[in-house]
C-alpha positions in Angstrom: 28.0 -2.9 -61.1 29.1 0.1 -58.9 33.3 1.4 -59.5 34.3 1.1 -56.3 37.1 3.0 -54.3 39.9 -0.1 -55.2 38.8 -0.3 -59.0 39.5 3.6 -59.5 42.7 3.4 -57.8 43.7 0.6 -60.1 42.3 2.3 -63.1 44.5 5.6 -62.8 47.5 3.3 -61.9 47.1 1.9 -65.1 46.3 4.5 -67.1 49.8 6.0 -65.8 51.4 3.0 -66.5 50.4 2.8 -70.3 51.9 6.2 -70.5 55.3 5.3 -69.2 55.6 2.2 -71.3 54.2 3.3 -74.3 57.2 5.8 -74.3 59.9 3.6 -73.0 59.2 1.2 -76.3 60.5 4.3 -78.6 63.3 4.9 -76.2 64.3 1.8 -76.2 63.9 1.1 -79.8 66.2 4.6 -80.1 69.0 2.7 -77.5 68.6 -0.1 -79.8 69.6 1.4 -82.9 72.6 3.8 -81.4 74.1 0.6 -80.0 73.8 -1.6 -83.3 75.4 1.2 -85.2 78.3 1.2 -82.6 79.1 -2.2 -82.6 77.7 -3.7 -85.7 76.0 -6.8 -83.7 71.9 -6.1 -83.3 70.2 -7.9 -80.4 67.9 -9.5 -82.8 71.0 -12.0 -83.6 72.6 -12.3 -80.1 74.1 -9.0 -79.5 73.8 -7.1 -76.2 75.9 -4.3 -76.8 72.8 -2.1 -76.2 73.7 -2.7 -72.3 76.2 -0.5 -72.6 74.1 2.2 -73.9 72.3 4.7 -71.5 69.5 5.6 -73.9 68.3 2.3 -74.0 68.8 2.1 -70.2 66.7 5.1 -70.2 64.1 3.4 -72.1 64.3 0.4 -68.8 64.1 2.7 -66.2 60.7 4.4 -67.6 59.5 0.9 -68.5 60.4 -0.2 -65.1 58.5 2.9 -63.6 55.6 2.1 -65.7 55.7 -1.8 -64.8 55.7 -0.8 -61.1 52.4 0.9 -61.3 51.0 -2.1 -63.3 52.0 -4.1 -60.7 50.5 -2.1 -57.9 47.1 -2.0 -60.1 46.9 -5.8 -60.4 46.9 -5.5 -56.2 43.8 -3.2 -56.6 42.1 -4.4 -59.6 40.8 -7.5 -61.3 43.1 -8.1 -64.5 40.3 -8.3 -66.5 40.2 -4.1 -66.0 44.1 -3.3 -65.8 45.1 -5.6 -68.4 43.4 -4.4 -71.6 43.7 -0.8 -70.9 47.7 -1.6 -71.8 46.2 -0.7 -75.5 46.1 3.3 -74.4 50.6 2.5 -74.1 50.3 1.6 -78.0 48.4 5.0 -78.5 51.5 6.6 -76.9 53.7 4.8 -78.4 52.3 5.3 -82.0 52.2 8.9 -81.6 56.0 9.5 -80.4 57.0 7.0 -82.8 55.1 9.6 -85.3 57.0 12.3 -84.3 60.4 10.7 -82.8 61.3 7.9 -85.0 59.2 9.0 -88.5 57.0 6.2 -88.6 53.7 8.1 -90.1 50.7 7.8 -88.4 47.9 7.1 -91.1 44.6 9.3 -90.7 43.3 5.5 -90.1 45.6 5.2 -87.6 44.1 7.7 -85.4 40.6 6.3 -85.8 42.4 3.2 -84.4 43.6 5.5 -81.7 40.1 6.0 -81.0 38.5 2.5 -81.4 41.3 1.8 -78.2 40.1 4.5 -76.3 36.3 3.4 -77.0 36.8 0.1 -76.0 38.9 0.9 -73.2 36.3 3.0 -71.6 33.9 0.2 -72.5 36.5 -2.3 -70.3 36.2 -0.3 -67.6 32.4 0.4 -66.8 31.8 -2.9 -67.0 34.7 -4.2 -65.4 34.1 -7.1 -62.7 34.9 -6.1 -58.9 38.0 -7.5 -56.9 37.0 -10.4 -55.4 38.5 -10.4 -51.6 41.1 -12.4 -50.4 42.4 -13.5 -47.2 46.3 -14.7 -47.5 48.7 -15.9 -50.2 47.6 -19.2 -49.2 44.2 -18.4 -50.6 45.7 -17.4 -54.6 48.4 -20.6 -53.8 45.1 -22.9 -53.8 43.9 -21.3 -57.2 47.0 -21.5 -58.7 47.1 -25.3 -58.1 43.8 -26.0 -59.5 43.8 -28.9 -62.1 42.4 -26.4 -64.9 45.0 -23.5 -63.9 47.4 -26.2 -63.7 46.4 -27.8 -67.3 47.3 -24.2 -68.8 50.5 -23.7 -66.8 51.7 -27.0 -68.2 50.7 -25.6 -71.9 52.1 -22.4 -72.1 55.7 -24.0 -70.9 55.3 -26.8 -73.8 54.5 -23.9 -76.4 57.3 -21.6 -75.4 59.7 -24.8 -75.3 58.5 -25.5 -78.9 59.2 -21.6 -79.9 62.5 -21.4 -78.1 63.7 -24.3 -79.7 62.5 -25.2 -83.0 60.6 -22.2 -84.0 63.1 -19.3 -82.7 66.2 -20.9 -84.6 64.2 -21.6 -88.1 61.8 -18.4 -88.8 62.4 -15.8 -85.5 63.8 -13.4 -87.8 61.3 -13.1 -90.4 58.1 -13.9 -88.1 57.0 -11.8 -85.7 54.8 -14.3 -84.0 57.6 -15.9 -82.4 59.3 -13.4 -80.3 56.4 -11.9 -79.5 54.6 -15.2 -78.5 57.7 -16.4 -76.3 57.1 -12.7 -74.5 53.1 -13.3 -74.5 53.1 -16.3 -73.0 55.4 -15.9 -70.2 53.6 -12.6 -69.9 50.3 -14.3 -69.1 52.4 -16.2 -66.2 53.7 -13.1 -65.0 50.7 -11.1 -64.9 49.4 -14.2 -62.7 52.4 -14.0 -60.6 52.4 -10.1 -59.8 48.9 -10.1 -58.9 49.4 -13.0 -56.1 53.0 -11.2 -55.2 51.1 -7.5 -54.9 48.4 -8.9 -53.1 50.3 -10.6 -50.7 52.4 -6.8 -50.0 49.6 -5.1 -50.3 48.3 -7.9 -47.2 51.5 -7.0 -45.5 51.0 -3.3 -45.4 47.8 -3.7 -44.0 48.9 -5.7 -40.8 48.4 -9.5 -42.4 52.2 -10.5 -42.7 52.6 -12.7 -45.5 56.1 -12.8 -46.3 56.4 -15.8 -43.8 54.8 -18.0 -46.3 56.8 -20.0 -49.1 54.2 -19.2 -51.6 55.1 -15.5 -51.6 58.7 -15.8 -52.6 57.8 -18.8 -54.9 55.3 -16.2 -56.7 58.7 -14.0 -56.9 60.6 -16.3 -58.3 58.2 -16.7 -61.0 57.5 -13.2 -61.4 61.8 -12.6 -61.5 62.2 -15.7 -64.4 58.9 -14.5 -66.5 59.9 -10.4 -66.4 63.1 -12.0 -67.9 62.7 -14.1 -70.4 60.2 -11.3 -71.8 62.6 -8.4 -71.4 65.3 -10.6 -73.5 62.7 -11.5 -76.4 61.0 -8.5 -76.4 64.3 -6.7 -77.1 64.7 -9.5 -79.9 61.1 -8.6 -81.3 62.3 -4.8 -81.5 65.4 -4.9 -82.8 64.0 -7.0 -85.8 60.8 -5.4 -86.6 59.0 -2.4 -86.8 57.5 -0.8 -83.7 54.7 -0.3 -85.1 54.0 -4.0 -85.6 55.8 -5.5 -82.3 53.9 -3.4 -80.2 49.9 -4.2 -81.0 50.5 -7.8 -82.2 52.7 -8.2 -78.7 49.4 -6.3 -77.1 46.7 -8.4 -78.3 48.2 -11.8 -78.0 49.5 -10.7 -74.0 45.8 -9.2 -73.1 44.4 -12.4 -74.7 46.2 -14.9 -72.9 46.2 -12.8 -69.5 42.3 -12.1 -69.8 41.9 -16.1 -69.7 44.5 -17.2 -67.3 42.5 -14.9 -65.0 39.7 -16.2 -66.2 41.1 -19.6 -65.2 43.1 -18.8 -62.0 40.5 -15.9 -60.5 37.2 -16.5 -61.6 37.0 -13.0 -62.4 33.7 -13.7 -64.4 32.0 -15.6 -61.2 29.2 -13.5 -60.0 28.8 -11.4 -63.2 25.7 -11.1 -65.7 25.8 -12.1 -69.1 25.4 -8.6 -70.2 28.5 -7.4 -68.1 30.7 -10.4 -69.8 29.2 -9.6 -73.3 30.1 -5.7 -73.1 33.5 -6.1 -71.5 34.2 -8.4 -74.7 32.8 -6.7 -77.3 35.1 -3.6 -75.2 38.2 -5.6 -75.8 37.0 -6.8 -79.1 36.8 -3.0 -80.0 40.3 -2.3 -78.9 41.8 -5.3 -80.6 40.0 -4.0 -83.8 41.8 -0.4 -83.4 45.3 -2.0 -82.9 45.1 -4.0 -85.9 43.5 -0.8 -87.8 46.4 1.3 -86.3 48.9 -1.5 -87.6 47.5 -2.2 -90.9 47.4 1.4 -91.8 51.1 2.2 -90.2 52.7 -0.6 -92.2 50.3 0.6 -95.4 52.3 4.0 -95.0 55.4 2.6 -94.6 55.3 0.4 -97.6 53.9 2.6 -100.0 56.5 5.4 -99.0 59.1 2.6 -100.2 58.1 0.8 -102.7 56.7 3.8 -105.0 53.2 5.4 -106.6 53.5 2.3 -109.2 54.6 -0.3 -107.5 51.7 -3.1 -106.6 50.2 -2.8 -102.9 52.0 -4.6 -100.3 51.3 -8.0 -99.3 48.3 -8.8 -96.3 48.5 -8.3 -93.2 48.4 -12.1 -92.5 51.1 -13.2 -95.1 53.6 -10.3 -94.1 53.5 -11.7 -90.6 54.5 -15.3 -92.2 56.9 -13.5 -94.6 60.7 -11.5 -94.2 59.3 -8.2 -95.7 58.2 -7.0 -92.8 61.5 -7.4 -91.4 63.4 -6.0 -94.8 60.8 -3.1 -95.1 62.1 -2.2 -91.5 65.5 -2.0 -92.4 65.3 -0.3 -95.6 63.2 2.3 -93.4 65.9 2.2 -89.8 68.9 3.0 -92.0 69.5 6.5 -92.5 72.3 6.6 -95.1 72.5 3.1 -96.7 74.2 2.4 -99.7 72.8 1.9 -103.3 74.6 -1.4 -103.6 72.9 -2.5 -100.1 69.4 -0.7 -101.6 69.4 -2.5 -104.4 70.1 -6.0 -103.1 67.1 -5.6 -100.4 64.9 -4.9 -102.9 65.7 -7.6 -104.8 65.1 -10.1 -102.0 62.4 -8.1 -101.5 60.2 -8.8 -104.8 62.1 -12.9 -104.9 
């Protein structure tokens, strides 16, 4: 299937949107840290004394540029394209976290780097075309079908069920739970900002749709979603490792966007098998290079700490059900800790 002239303009969107928010993640995480050491209360346990600090603010204001040009891209291009290419911001931001906040980048990690790049490029040529529409009145009837509406109705009872029960027991030592509160109402969003940009981008061209209540419902949504993510994504960061928050928060967000669009869109309708197969072994390939790229990061990392001797660190799948990851990360975030607060994290560490 031909790229046409609205796919490309979504594409580079994007692409430059991956570069913005990959590098507001380590600006952020930077704000993050300056403000815990200034007030001695992290976000991770209910402070928000980073608001207060203009690096992390810094860190918003590229995000927020790099969020605007996603959110023009979803007006141009099927999410199935725009979504997954969000892997090229983990690229970025494992690089400058390389450089900027020490967290070495394996020789694995780069051929992660490149499985992303692969698969993105994969995504793309076999990316679906926008399907046409006509007025916010057209997405509000997709939005309301019984299936869309089944997995609406899920994804509030599972981020109910994190916020509540989860969040309070194990947020702190699993990195599944921020990060799938953020995923979740991710998938919403992404939903949202499409039907709000398309509407505008209606608007521009002559087709006023900001008469219809659907358009500022779809902004309401869009306004609570963008929210609750920025408040536990800031959560996710301040208790774990960049390197893990930002491909686990990837893959679970591009998953859960790729089928509510599915679901809401039909972006598959129309499309041969082929196409379907190669844009999913595409994002199969990229999911494959963020887990190499975090796998081999957190390899580095816990080698560096634990010692030539020591035994290898845990798997992948029992750190993320475990507190090392998060005791690893703050063995690694403080620069000048104590022996007597060194030696009690490493004995929690091997209890």
């Amino acid at each position: 299937m031909g790229f046409s002239q609205d796919n490309l303009i979504g594409f580079l969107l994007a692409l430059s949107s991956s570069g913005f928010i990959g590098a507001s993640f380590i600006i952020k995480k930077k704000g993050l840290r300056r403000a815990a050491n200034a007030s001695g209360v992290r976000a991770g346990v209910g402070g928000y004394s980073y608001l207060l600090e203009p690096l992390w603010w810094l860190g918003m204001i590229t995000m927020i540029i790099g969020e605007v040009a996603n959110f023009v891209a979803y007006a141009f291009a099927p999410a199935v394209l725009v979504t997954p290419l969000g892997a090229l911001s983990i690229i970025v931001s494992a690089v400058l976290a390389h450089f900027i906040l020490k967290e070495r980048l394996h020789q694995l990690g780069v051929l992660g780097c490149v499985m992303c790049i692969a698969g993105s490029v994969i995504i793309v040529i076999h990316a679906p075309q926008e399907h046409p529409i006509a007025s916010v009145q057209e997405i509000w009837t997709m939005a309301t079908q019984p299936a869309f509406l089944l997995y609406v109705g899920s994804v509030i009872v599972l981020v109910f069920i994190l916020v509540f029960y989860f969040a309070p027991l194990c947020a702190h030592t699993n990195v599944l739970v921020f990060t799938g509160i953020c995923s979740l109402m991710g998938s919403l969003s992404v939903m949202s900002v499409k039907a709000l940009g398309t509407s505008l981008k209606l608007t521009f061209e002559g087709k006023n749709q900001l008469i219809y209540p659907e358009t500022w419902f779809f902004t309401l949504v869009v306004a609570t979603c963008v929210v609750t993510q920025m408040n536990y994504l800031n959560k996710a960061l301040d208790n774990f490792n960049t390197a893990i928050v930002s491909p686990i928060y990837y893959v679970m967000f591009t998953s859960l966007t790729i089928l509510a669009s599915v679901i809401m869109f039909k972006d598959w309708d129309g499309q041969s098998v082929g196409s379907i197969v190669s844009e999913i072994s595409g994002f199969v390939v990229v999911l494959s290079g963020t887990i190499l790229l975090h796998v081999t990061k957190d390899y580095e990392r816990s080698s560096s700490l634990r010692g030539n001797y020591a035994p290898l660190s845990p798997s992948f799948s029992a750190r993320l059900c475990s507190g090392n990851g998060e005791l690893l990360k703050d063995e690694e975030e403080d620069e000048h800790p104590c022996s007597e607060e060194v030696v009690l994290r490493r004995q929690e560490l091997y209890t």
